[in-house]
C-alpha positions, 0 to 999 in steps of 0.5 A, spaced: 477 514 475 484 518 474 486 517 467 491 512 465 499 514 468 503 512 472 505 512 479 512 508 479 518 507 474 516 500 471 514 500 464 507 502 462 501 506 463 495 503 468 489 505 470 491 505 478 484 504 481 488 501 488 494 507 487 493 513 483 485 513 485 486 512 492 491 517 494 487 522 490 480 520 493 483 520 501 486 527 499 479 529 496 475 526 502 481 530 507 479 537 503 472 535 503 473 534 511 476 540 512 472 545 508 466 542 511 468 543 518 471 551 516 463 551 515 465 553 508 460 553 502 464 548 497 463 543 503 457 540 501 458 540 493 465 537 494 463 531 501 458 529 495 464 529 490 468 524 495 461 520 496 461 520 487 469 517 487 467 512 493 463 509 490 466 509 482 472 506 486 469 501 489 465 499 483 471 499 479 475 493 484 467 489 485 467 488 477 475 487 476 477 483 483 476 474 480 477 468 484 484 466 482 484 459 479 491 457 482 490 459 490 482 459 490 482 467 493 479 473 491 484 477 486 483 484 486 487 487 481 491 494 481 488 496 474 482 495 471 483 492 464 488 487 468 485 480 465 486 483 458 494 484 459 494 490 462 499 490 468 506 488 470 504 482 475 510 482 479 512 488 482 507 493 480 501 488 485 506 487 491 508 494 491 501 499 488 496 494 490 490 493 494 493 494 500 493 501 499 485 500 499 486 498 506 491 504 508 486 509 506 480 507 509 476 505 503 476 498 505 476 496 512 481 492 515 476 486 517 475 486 510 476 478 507 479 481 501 486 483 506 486 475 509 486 473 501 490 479 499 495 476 505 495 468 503 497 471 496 503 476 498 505 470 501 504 464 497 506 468 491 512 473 493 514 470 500 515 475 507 522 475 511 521 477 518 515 481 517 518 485 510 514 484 505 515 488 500 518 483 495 520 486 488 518 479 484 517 472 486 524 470 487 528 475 488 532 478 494 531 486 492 526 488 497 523 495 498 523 496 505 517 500 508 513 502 502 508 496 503 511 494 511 507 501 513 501 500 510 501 492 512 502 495 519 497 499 520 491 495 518 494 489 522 494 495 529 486 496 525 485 488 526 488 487 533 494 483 530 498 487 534 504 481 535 505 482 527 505 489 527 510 489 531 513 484 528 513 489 521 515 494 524 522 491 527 523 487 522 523 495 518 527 499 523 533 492 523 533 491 515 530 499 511 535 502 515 543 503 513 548 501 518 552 507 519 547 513 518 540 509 520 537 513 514 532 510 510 534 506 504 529 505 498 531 497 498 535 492 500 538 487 497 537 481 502 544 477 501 548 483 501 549 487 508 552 493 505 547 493 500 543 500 501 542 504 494 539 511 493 540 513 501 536 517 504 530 516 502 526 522 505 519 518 504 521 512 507 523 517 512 517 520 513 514 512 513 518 511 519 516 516 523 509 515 521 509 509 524 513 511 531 507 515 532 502 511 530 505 506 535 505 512 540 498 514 540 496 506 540 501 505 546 
């Protein structure tokens, strides 16, 4: 796994084995995959590397994720070490959490711990309209598309295709501004004019990774 750091601007320095790790292993895999078809020598050495991180990711969550003694679901935290206080559970788990394990293709859609992940993003931060990228219980900033993105591809993976929909309106009505229809960073759901930090080039990208995941399915 990556040493300790950090993939946001919150206070702390995690072991990121659903964030940091996933997206350096789906990089790896992409490499790997590319200089194997390209018939390159390095091809086999670096397939079998991805397989090696695979599996230390996937080792590393089957030892951490708990059955939560509030709700009765499976937990899965976003850094090791979690139980010993070493993560900011608001909007570090929302936001850089498992999720992203579904987004890569480490975990499968149809996993049970994307159904228990769903229960505990709804019991615990709440979803408006299909947004659900809730910076703290309670609060009305929300972060539009950072986690729509990832909740509607694996829903088009599950066949949920009424909730795809569902996420990606609600992200195109409430994550843009309402002059420039740029992506904006987050909103604050009781102001209107509220878009800070706009354009937001990778809600940008987002967005048109959506539309065209949306294309290919239609």
């Amino acid at each position: 796994l990556l040493p300790r750091g950090r993939s946001h601007d919150w206070e702390g320095w995690r072991y990121h084995i659903t964030f940091s790790d996933a997206f350096t292993w789906l990089g790896m895999s992409e490499m790997a995959k590319a200089f194997s078809e390209a018939g390159l020598p390095e091809g086999g050495r670096m397939t079998a590397d991805v397989a090696d991180y695979r599996k230390c990711i996937l080792d590393a969550i089957e030892r951490e994720q708990f059955t939560d003694p509030e709700t009765g679901l499976l937990f899965v935290p976003s850094s090791v070490f979690y139980r010993e206080g070493g993560e900011n559970t608001t909007g570090v788990w929302n936001l850089d959490g498992p999720m992203w394990l579904f987004y890569v293709g480490l975990l499968d859609a149809s996993d049970k711990r994307f159904d228990d992940m769903e229960a505990y993003v709804d019991w615990k931060y709440g979803r408006r309209m299909g947004i659900c990228g809730r910076m703290a219980p309670g609060s009305e900033f929300w972060y539009v598309n950072q986690s729509d993105d990832c909740y509607y591809n694996a829903y088009l993976a599950r066949g949920q295709y009424e909730k795809a929909l569902l996420v990606l309106n609600s992200a195109l009505v409430y994550g843009l501004s309402n002059d420039t229809y740029q992506a904006v960073e987050r909103i604050d759901a009781g102001d209107p004019g509220y878009c800070p930090l706009q354009p937001n080039a990778s809600g940008n990208g987002r967005y048109i990774e959506m539309m065209r995941r949306m294309v290919i399915d239609e």
